[in-house]
ZAZA-256368 format. One record per residue (C-alpha): residue number from 1; residue in one letter; z negated, x, y. Coordinates in steps of 0.02 Angstrom, whole numbers. Layout:
N
     n   res       pz       px       py
   NUM     a        Z        X        Y
...
! end
This chain:
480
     n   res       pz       px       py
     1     x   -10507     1660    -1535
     2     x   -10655     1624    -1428
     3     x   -10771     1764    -1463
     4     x   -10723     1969    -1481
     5     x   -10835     2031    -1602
     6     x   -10773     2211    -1540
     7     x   -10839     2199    -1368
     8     x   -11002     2122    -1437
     9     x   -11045     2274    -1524
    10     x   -10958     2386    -1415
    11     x   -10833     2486    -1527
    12     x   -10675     2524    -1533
    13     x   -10548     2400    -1639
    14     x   -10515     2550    -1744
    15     x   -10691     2604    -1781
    16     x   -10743     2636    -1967
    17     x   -10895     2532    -2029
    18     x   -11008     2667    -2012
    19     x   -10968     2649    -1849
    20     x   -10995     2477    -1824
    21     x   -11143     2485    -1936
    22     x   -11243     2598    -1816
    23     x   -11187     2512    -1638
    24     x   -11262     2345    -1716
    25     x   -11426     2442    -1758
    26     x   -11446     2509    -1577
    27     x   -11398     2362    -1493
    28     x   -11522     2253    -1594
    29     x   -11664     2367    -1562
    30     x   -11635     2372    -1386
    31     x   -11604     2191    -1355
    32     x   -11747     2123    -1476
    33     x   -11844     1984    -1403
    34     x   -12010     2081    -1417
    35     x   -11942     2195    -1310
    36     x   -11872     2105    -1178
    37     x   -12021     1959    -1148
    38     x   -11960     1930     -963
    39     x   -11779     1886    -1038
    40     x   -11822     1812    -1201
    41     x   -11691     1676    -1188
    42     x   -11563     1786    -1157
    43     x   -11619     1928    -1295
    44     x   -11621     1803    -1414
    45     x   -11467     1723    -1384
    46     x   -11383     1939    -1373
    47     x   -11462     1955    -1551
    48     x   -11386     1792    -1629
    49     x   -11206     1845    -1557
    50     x   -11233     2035    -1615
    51     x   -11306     1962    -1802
    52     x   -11156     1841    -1784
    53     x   -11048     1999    -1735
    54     x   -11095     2111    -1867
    55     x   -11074     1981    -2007
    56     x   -10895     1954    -1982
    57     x   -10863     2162    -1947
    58     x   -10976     2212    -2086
    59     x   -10883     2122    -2197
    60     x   -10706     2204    -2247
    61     x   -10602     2056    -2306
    62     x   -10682     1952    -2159
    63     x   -10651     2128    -2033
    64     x   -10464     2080    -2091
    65     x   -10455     1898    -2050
    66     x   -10536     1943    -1876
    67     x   -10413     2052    -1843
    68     x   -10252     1957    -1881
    69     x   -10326     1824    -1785
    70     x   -10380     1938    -1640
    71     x   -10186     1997    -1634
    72     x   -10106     1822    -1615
    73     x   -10235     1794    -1493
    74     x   -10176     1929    -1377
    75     x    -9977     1896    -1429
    76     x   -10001     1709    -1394
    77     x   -10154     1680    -1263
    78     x   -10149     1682    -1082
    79     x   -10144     1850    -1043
    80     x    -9963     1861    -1157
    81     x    -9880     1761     -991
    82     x    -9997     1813     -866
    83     x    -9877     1834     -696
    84     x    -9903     2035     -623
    85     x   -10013     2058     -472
    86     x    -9949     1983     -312
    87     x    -9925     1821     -391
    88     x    -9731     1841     -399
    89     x    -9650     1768     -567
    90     x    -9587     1900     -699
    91     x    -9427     1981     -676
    92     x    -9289     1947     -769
    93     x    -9171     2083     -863
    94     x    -9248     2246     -887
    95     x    -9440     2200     -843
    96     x    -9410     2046     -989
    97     x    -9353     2165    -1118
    98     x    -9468     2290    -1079
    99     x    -9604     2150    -1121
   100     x    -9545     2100    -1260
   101     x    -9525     2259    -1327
   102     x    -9699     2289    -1274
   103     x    -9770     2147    -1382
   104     x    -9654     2204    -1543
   105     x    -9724     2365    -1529
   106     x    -9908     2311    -1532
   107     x    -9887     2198    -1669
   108     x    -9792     2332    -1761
   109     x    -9950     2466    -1730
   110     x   -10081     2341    -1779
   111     x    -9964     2303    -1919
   112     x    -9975     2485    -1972
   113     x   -10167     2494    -1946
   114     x   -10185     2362    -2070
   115     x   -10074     2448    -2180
   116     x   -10198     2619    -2180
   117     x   -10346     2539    -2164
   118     x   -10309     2442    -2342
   119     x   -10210     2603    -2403
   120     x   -10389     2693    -2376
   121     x   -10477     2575    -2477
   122     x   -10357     2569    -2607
   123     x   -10374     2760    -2607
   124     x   -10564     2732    -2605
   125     x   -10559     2622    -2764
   126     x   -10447     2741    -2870
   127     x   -10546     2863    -2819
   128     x   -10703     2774    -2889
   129     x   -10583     2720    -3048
   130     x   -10544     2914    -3077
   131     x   -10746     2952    -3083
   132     x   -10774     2818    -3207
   133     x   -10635     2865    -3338
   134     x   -10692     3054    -3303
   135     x   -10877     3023    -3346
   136     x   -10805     2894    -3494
   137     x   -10710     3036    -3554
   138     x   -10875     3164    -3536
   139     x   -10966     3029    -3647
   140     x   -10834     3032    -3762
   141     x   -10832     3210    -3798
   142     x   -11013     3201    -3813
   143     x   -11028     3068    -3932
   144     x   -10876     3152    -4029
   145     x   -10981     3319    -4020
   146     x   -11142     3228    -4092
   147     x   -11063     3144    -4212
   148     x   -10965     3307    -4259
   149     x   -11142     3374    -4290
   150     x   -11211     3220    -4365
   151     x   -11057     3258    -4515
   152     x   -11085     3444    -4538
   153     x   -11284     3410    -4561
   154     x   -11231     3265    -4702
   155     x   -11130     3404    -4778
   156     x   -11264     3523    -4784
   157     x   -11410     3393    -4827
   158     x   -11277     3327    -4974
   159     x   -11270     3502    -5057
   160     x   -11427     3548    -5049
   161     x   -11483     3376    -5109
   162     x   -11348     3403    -5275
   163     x   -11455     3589    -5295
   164     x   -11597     3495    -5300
   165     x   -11531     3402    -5422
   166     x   -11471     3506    -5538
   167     x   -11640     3605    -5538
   168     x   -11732     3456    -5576
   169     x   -11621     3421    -5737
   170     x   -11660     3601    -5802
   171     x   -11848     3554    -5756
   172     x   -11828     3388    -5848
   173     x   -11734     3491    -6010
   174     x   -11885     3611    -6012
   175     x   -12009     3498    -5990
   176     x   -11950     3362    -6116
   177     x   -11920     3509    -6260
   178     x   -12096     3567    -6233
   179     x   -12178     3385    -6252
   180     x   -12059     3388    -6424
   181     x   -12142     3557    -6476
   182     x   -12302     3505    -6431
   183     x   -12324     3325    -6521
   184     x   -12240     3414    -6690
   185     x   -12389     3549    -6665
   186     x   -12530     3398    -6629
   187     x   -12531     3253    -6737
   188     x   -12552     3076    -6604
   189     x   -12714     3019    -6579
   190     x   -12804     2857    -6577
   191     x   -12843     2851    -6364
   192     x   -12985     2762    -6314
   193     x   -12993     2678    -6159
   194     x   -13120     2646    -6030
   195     x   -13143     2471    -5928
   196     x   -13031     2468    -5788
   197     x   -13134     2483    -5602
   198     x   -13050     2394    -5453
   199     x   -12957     2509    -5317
   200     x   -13083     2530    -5184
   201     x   -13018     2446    -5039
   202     x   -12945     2542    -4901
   203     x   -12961     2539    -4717
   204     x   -12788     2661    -4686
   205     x   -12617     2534    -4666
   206     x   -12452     2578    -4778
   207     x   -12332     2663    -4700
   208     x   -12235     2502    -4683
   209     x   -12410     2414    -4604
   210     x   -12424     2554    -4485
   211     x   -12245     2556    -4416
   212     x   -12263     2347    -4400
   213     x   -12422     2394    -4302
   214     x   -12338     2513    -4183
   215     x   -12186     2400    -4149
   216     x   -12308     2254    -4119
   217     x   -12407     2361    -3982
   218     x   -12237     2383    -3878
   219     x   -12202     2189    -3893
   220     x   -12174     2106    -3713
   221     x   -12313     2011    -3645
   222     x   -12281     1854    -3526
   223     x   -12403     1867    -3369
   224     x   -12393     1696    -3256
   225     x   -12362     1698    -3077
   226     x   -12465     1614    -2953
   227     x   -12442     1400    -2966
   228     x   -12406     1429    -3162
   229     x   -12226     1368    -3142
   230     x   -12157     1517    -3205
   231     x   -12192     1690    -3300
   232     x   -12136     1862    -3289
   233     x   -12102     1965    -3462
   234     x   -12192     2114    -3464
   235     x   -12157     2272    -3567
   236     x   -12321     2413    -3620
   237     x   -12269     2577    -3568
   238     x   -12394     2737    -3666
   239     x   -12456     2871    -3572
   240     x   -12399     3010    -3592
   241     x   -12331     3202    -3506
   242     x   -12124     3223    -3462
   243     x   -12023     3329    -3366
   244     x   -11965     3260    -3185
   245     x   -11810     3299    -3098
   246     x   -11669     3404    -3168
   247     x   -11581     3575    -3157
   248     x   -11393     3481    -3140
   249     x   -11414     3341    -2979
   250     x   -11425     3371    -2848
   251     x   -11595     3474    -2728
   252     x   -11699     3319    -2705
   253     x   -11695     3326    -2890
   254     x   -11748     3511    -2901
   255     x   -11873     3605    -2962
   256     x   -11892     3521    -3127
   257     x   -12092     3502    -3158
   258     x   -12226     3429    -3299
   259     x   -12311     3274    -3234
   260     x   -12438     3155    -3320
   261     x   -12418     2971    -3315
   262     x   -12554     2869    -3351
   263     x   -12538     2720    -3477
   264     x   -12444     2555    -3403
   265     x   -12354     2386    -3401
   266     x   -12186     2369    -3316
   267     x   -12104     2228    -3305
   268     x   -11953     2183    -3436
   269     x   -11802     2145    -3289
   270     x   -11804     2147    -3089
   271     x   -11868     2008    -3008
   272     x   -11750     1884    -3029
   273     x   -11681     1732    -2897
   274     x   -11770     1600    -2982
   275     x   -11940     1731    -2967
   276     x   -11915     1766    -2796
   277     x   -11900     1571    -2731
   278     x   -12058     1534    -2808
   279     x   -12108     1680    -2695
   280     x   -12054     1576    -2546
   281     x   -12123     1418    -2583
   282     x   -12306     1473    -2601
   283     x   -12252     1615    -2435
   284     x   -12178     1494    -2299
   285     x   -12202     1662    -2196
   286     x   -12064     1752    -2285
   287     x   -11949     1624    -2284
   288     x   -11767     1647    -2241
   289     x   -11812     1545    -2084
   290     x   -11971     1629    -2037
   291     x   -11911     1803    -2048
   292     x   -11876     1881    -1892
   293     x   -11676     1938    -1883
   294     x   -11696     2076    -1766
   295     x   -11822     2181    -1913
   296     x   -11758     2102    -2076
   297     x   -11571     2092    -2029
   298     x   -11478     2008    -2187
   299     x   -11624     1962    -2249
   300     x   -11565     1838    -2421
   301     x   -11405     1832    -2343
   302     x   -11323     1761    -2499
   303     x   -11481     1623    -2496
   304     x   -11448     1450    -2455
   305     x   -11608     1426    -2374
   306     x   -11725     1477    -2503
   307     x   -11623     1443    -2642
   308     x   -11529     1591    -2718
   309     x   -11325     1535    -2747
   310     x   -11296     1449    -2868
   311     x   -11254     1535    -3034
   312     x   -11373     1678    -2989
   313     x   -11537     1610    -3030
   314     x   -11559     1734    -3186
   315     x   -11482     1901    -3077
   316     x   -11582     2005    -2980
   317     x   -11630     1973    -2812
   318     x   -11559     2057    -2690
   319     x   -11525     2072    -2493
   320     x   -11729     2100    -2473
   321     x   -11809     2251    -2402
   322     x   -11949     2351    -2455
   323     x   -12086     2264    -2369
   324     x   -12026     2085    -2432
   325     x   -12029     2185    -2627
   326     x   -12211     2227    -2587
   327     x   -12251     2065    -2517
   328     x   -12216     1994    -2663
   329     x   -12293     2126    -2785
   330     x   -12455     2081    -2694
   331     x   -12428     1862    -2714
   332     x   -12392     1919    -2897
   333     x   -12537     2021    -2924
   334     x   -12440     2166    -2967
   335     x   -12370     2334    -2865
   336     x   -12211     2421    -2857
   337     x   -12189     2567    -2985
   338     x   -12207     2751    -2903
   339     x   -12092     2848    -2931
   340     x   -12140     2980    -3070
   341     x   -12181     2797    -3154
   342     x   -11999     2728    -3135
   343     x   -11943     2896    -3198
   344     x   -12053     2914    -3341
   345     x   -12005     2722    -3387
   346     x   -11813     2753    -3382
   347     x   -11820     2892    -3493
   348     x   -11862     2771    -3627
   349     x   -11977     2894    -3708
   350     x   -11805     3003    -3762
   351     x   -11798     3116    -3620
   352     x   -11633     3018    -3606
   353     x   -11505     3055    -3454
   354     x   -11467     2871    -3416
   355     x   -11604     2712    -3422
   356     x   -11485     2612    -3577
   357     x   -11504     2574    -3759
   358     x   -11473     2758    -3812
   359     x   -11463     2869    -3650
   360     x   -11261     2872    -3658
   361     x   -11168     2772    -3522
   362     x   -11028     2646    -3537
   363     x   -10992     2480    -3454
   364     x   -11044     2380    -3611
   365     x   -11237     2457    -3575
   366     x   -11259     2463    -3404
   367     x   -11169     2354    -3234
   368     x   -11103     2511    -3146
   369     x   -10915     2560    -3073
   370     x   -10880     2411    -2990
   371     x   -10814     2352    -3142
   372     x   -10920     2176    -3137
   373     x   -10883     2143    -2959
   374     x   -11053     2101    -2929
   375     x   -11240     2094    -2985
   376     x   -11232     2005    -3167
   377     x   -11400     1921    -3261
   378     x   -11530     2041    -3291
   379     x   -11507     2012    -3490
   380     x   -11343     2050    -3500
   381     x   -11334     2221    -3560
   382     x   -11450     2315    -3684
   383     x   -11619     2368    -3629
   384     x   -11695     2551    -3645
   385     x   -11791     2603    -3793
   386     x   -11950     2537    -3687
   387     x   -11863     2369    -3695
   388     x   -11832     2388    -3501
   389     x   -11669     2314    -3454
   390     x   -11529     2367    -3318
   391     x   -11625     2527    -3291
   392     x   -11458     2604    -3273
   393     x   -11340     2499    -3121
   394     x   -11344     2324    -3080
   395     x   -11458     2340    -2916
   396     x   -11535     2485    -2836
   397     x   -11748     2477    -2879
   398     x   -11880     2499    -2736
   399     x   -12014     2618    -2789
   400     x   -12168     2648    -2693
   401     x   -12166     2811    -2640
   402     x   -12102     2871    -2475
   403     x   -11927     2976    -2462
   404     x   -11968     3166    -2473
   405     x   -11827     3262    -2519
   406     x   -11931     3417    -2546
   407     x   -12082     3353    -2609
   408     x   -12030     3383    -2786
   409     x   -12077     3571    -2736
   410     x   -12248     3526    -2663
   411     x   -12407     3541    -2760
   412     x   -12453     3362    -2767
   413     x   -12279     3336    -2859
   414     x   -12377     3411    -3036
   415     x   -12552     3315    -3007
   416     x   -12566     3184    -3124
   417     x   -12490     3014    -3082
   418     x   -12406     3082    -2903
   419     x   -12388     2955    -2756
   420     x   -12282     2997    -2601
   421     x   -12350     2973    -2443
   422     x   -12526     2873    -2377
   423     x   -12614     2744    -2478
   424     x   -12530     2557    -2477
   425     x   -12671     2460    -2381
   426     x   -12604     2277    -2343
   427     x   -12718     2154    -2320
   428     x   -12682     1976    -2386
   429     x   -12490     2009    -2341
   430     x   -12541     2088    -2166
   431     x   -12404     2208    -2148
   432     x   -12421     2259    -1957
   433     x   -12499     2411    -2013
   434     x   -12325     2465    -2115
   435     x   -12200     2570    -2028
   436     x   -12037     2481    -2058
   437     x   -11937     2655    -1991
   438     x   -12003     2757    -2147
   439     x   -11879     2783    -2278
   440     x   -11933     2715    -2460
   441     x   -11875     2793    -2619
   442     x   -11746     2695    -2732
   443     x   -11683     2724    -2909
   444     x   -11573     2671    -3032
   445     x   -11408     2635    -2932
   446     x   -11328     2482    -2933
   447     x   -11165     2385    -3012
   448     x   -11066     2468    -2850
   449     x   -11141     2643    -2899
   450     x   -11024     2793    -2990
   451     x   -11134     2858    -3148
   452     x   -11191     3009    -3047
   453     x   -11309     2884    -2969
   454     x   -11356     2804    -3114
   455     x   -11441     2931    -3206
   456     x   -11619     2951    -3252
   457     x   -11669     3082    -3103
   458     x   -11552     3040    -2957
   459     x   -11642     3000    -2806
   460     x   -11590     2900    -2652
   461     x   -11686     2819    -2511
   462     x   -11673     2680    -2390
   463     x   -11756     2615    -2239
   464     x   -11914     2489    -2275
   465     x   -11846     2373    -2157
   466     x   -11695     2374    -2193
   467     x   -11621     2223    -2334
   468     x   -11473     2273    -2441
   469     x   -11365     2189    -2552
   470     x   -11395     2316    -2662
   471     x   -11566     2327    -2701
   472     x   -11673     2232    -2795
   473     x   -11839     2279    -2876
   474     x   -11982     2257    -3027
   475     x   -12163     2252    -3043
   476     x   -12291     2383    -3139
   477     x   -12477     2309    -3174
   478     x   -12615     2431    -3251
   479     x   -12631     2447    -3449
   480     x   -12788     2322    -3508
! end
């Protein structure tokens, strides 16, 4: 073992990731090379061990590896038959056992402290396994419920549907002896008839023209991104008034209030792999190359180059921050979606509880639980009555707004289409003026996420800077 990652970042061998997580943050912010221009060489050299560093830590199953090698290292390397101070050789006897029991008993406690660190993730997991059958088994009552309901309404409809009936054969008893009375009381007549006029046309649809009508107004739309190689689907969303937040989740989510969304178009799925290199191509500035590692740490970390891995062309992009989402909203034309937008969207027009095909949750709708292991294709599952898809898990969505946990009980929370924070002002991808510290709102949750962060109103935020390998994101462009 050449390198310990531990001293690197300065932590402890038995420090949690959180941990870990926040020592590589400060360290990279103090020993960024824009900071330190008299020792440039050497900053940049600090941040490739400390990104090299956190990789390997970040990581559990490679934290693991590290480890075990780490502990042969110090049972096998120099310092295992390293002679005392004073240069004399090791004594035999006592001082040899004594070392040897030494070395059995630090094997046997990092032994140990592999055992409960995988114990606690173990623990973690059924923890996240108990959620998921929990909320399955809420959904299940609830569907039982509904369709409990559905059955006593057929029962009712069905009797008073056979009263109607039998009404309408006493009507059609009367009715049919009173023509009898009448034609023996008036002898039939020769009837006369006049010439037939055409039906005056009509400007009005069926009933079967205007629902045809309606569906066709909700059809997708294809808009082509710059260099015409490839097009994005989008999806009409009406305007319309619906209530934000809700009285269950948690206080970010709180007060519940009427807003008023202006008609738009959203875009069918996140931006996908495939999307995003085309990004790239025409952007040699946000390449994975160009990108600076000290600001956009991880940035496309699963990229090879600036070619998303293979197999995940048609999943979401993810491991990009918010500024790299509105880089490319910009390239495209389009913007991110605000967040009483994203909201309003996911509802699916239902004032439904989760983003799928009919507001109930399960892992055949939505890419949630950890159950897929990873991101999946942005198809896979059902979309939203909108025809949205993975509203509901699969990655994490950037909105536009700026994190306020309280702004929900501000006044500009109820003007019509609310924003967050100061107008977006970039200038032909010119984001100096952007603070990458400010937290940015996300939504949806991802496949990692337990269904109390996939529903319609959770809220979560995340650092603009900042790329995870959980979010992803899609574009909104104003109604025609």
């Amino acid at each position: 073992m050449k390198t310990d990652y531990y001293r690197v970042l300065q932590v402890h061998p038995e420090a949690d990731q959180q941990t870990i997580q926040a020592a590589y943050r400060s360290l990279s912010r103090r020993t960024h090379p824009d900071k330190n221009q008299d020792r440039r060489e050497w900053a940049e050299q600090r941040s490739q061990a400390l990104n090299e560093a956190y990789s390997v830590l970040g990581d559990v199953q490679q934290r693991l590896a590290f480890d075990r090698e780490r502990e042969e290292a110090l049972q096998t390397g120099p310092s295992a038959t390293r002679r005392p101070m004073g240069g004399r050789p090791p004594a035999t006897g006592a001082r040899v056992s004594e070392a040897g029991e030494y070395s059995a008993s630090v094997a046997n406690l990092r032994r140990l402290e592999e055992e409960l660190f995988r114990a606690k993730q173990e623990n973690h997991t059924l923890r996240m396994q108990c959620e998921e059958l929990a909320a399955q088994v809420a959904s299940r009552e609830k569907e039982l419920g509904a369709t409990r309901a559905r059955l006593t309404d057929s029962d009712a409809q069905r009797q008073r549907i056979e009263q109607a009936l039998g009404v309408s054969e006493k009507q059609r008893d009367i009715l049919r002896g009173k023509l009898d009375e009448d034609a023996r009381a008036d002898p039939p007549q020769a009837e006369t008839r006049s010439p037939e006029r055409p039906a005056a046309p009509t400007s009005r649809p069926t009933r079967p023209q205007a629902r045809a009508t309606s569906t066709a107004s909700r059809a997708s739309s294809a808009v082509e991104l710059p260099g015409g190689q490839l097009t994005m689907p989008f999806v009409s969303i009406p305007g319309g008034s619906f209530r934000m937040g809700s009285d269950h989740g948690d206080a970010p989510e709180r007060p519940v209030h009427e807003v008023h969304v202006d008609a738009f178009r959203m875009s069918a799925t996140l931006v996908t792999g495939k999307q995003f290199t085309a990004f790239l191509r025409a952007q040699p500035r946000w390449s994975k190359r160009a990108v600076s590692p000290g600001r956009h740490a991880d940035y496309l970390r699963e990229f090879q180059g600036d070619t998303p891995p293979r197999g995940r062309e048609s999943a979401p992009v993810t491991h990009i921050g918010w500024l790299a989402a509105a880089a490319f909203c910009e390239w495209a034309g389009c913007a991110l979606p605000t967040e009483a937008q994203w909201e309003y969207a996911a509802q699916g027009g239902a004032a439904h509880g989760y983003g799928t095909r009919n507001g109930t949750l399960h892992s055949r709708l939505a890419n949630y639980g950890g159950t897929a292991g990873s991101v999946t294709d942005v198809r896979k599952h059902p979309a939203n009555p909108f025809g949205l898809y993975d509203m509901a898990g699969n990655a994490w969505e950037w909105c536009a707004d700026e994190y306020d946990a309280e702004f929900y009980a501000s006044d500009a929370a109820t003007e019509p289409n609310p924003f967050r924070g100061a107008p977006l002002n970039f200038r032909d991808g010119d984001w100096s003026e952007a603070d990458p510290s400010i937290r940015r709102v996300i939504r949806g949750g991802s496949w990692q996420s337990l269904s109390a962060d996939v529903r319609v109103s959770a809220r979560a935020s995340q650092t603009a800077s900042l790329p995870s390998g959980f979010c992803g994101f899609r574009c909104v462009l104003a109604q025609d």
